[in-house]
C-alpha positions in Angstrom: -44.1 128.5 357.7 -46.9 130.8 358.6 -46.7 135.1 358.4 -46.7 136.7 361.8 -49.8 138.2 362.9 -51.1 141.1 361.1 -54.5 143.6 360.9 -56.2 143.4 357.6 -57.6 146.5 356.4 -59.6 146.2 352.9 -60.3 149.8 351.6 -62.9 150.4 348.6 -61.5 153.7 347.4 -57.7 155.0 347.1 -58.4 158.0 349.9 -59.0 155.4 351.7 -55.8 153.2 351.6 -53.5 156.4 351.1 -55.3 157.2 354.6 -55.2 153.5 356.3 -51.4 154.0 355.1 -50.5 157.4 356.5 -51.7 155.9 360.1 -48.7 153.8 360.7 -46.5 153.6 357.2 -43.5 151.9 358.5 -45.3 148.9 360.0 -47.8 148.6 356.7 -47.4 147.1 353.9 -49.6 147.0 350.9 -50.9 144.1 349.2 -51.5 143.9 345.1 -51.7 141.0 343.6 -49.5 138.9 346.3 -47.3 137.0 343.6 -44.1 138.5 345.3 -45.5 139.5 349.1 -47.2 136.9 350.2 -44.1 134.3 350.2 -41.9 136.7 351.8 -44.6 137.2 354.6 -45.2 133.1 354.7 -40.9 133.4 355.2 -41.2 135.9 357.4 -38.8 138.0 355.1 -42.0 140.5 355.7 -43.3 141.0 359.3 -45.9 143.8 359.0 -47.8 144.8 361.7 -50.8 146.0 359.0 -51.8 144.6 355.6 -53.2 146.7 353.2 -55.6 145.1 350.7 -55.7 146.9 347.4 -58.0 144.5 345.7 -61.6 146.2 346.0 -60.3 150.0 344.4 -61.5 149.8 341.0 -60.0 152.8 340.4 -56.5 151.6 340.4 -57.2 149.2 337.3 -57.6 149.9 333.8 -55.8 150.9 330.6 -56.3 154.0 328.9 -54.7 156.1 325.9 -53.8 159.6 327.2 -53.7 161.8 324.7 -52.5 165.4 326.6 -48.5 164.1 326.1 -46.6 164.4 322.8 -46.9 161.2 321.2 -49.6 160.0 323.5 -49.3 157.9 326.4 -50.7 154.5 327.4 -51.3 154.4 331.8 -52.0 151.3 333.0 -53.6 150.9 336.5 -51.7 149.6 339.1 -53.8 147.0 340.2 -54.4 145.7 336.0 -53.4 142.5 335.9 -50.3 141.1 333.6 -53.0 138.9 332.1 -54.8 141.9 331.3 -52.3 143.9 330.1 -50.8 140.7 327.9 -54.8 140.6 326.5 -54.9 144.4 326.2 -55.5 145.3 321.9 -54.0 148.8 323.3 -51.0 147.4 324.9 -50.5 145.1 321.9 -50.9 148.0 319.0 -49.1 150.4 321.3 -46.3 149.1 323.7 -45.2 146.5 321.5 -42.0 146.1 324.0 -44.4 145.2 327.1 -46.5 143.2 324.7 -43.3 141.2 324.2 -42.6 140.4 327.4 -45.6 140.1 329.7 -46.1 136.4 328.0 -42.5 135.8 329.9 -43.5 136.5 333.0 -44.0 133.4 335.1 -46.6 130.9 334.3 -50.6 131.8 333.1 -51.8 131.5 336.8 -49.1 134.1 338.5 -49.8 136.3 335.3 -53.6 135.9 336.4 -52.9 137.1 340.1 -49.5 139.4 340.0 -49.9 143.0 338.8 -48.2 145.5 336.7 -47.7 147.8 339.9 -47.0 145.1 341.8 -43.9 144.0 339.7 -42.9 147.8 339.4 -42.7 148.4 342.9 -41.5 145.1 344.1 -38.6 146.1 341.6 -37.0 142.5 341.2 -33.9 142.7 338.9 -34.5 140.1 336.9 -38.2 140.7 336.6 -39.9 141.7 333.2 -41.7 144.5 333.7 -39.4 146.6 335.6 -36.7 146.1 332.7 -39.9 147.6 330.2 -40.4 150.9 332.3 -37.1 151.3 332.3 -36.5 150.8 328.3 -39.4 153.4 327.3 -38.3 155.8 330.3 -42.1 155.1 331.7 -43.3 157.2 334.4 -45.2 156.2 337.7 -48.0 158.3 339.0 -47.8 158.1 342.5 -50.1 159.7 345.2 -49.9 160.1 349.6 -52.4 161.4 351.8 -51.1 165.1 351.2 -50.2 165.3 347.4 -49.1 163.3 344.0 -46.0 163.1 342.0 -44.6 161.7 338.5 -41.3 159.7 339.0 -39.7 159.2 336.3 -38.0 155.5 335.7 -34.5 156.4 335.7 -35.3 158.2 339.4 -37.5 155.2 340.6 -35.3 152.0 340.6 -32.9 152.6 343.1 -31.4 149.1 344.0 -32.4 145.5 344.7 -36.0 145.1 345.7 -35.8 149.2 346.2 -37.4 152.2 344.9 -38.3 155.6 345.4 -41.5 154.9 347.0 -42.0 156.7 350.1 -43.6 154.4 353.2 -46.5 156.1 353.0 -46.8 156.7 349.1 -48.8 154.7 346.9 -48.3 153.6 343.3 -51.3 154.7 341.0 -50.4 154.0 337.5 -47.6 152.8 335.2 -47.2 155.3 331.9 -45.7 154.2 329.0 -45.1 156.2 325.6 -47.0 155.1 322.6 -44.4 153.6 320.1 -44.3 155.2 317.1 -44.7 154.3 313.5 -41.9 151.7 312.4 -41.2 150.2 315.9 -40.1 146.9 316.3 -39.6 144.9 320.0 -38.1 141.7 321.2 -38.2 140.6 325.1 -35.6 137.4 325.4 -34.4 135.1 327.9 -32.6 132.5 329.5 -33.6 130.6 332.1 -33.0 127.2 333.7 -37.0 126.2 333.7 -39.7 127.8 331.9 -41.2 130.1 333.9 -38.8 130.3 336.5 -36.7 133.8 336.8 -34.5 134.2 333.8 -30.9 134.5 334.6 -30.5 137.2 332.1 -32.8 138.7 329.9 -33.0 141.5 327.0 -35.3 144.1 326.4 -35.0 145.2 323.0 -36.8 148.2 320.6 -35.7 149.8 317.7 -37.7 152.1 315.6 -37.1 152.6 311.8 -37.5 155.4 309.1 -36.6 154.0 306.2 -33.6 152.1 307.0 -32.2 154.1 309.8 -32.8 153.0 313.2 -34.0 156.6 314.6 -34.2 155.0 318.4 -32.6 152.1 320.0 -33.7 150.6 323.4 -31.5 148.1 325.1 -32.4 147.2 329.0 -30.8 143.8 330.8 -32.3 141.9 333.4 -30.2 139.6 336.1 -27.1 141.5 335.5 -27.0 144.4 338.2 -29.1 145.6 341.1 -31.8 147.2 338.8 -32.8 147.3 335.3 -29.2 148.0 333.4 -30.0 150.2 330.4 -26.9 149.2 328.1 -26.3 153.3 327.0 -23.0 152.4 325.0 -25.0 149.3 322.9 -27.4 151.8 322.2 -25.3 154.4 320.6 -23.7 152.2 318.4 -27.2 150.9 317.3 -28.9 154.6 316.9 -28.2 156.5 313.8 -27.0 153.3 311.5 -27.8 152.3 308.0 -29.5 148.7 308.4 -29.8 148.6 304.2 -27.5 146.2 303.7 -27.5 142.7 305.6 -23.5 143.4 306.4 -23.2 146.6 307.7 -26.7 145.8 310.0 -24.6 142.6 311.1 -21.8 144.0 311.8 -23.6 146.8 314.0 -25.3 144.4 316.2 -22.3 142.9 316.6 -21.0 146.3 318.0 -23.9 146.4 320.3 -23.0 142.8 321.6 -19.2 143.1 322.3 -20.5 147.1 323.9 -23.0 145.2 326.4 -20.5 142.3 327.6 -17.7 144.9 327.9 -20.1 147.6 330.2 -22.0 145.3 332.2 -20.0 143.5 335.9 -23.4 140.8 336.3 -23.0 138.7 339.8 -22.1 135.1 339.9 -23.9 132.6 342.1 -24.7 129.1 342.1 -26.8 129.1 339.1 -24.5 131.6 337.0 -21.3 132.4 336.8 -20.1 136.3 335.9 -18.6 135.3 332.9 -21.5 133.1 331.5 -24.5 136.0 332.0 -21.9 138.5 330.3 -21.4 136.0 327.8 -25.4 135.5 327.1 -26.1 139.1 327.4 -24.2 139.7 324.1 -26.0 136.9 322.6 -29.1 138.3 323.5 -28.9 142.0 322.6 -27.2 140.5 319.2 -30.5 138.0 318.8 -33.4 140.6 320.1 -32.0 143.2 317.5 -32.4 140.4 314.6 -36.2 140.0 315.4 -36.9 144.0 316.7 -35.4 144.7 313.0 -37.6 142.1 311.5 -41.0 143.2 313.2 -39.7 147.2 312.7 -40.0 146.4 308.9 -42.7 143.7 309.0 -44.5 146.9 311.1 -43.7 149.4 308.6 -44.9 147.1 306.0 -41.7 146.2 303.9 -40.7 142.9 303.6 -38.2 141.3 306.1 -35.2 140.0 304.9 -35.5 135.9 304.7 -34.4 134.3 307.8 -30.4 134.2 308.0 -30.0 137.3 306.3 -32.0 139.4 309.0 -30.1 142.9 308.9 -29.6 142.1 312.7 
């Protein structure tokens, strides 16, 4: 199939696509990278009477340190590329989490095309980078004709494909907090095909001081309408001893029966309920394992040998 007809507008500078948006924001639409719009346009799932091209403002890519927040800050551009960010030293050393999961996004060519703001905004459920801003409670800079605001990632997912994006607001930048010393992240998945959507995946961060796990990040994908932060898993994780192989064992195992007993995931015809609730335990239990081993590898102590992982 073939979209509709639509007006193309191509702006050079953000003024002007927030003002090309403010002329008629319910029947425009803005185009990033195209990875997610463009087949639901070809569908005609989307039938916008404008398309905004947000290719040509330079000023919506790049990544940058900020410094002004406690702890620092890394802001990606919205119109960075994943295959950017995945080559990004500063994502890498930093946001170890993202760094972890942008290689799981898709295939090389979509990761070439598709955005970090795209993906944000589309808001997929079972999409990568959504389930990252939601982990590290990122922020998104966002900015209309008349003003800008900071949304933070618990306000901004508000269901399936929805967020707190106003029709005529646009989303500038992606922040994410600088990890900080004796971090360790895991992104896993399962998925029928590589590079297809995964039918559930785990976002996983710990950070260590000494042996106790001073944070503890757990995020699902494909189990809810929006990134599912697993708050009970979490709890259980944060404040333990991981000293001894046992006791670390036995907390991910906590963690794991926590997440299958708090999370309701949807059944269809490529997963039934009780199978993703079944894998999510498996993988919270498996991406502690290696956020534990690269939080001490990180922190420069020796891992345990595998099998005795204190996950």
């Amino acid at each position: 199939m073939k979209p509709v007809a639509f007006d193309l507008v191509r702006p050079a500078e953000i003024g002007e696509a927030l003002a090309e948006l403010s002329v008629d924001p319910e029947e425009s639409k803005l185009l990033a990278g195209g990875q997610s719009l463009v087949p639901l346009l070809n569908f005609r799932l989307a039938r916008p009477a404008r398309l905004i091209d947000l290719a040509r403002i330079d000023g919506l890519r790049g990544i940058r340190r900020d410094t002004s927040h406690h702890g620092g800050r890394v802001s990606i551009g919205a119109m960075t590329t994943q295959q950017e960010a995945e080559r990004s030293d500063l994502v890498r050393r930093c946001v170890p989490l993202l760094a972890a999961a942008l290689p799981r996004i898709a295939h090389p060519p979509i990761r070439g095309r598709g955005t970090v703001g795209g993906s944000t905004a589309h808001a997929d459920p079972a999409a990568e980078i959504p389930a990252v801003v939601m982990a590290l409670d990122g922020t998104m800079r966002t900015r209309t004709a008349t003003g800008s605001r900071a949304v933070p990632a618990a306000e901004f997912f508000l269901g399936f494909l929805t967020t707190a994006l106003a029709a005529d607001e646009l989303l500038t930048a992606v922040e994410l907090p600088v990890a900080p010393p004796g971090t360790g992240a895991a992104f896993l998945e399962v998925a029928r095909r590589h590079g297809d959507f995964a039918l559930v995946g785990a976002a996983v961060q710990l950070t260590l001081r000494e042996t106790v796990v001073t944070d503890c990040r757990l995020v699902l994908t494909g189990v809810s309408d929006r990134p599912r932060r697993v708050a009970e898993a979490e709890a259980l994780v944060t404040g333990a001893s991981l000293d001894e192989a046992a006791t670390a064992r036995a907390a991910a195992a906590r963690a794991a029966a926590a997440t299958e007993a708090s999370i309701s995931p949807p059944g269809d015809l490529h997963a039934s309920a009780d199978y993703r609730r079944h894998v999510a335990g498996v993988l919270v239990r498996r991406g502690l394992r290696e956020a534990y081993r690269r939080a001490t590898a990180q922190a420069g102590r020796p891992a345990p040998p595998a099998g005795r992982e204190g996950c």
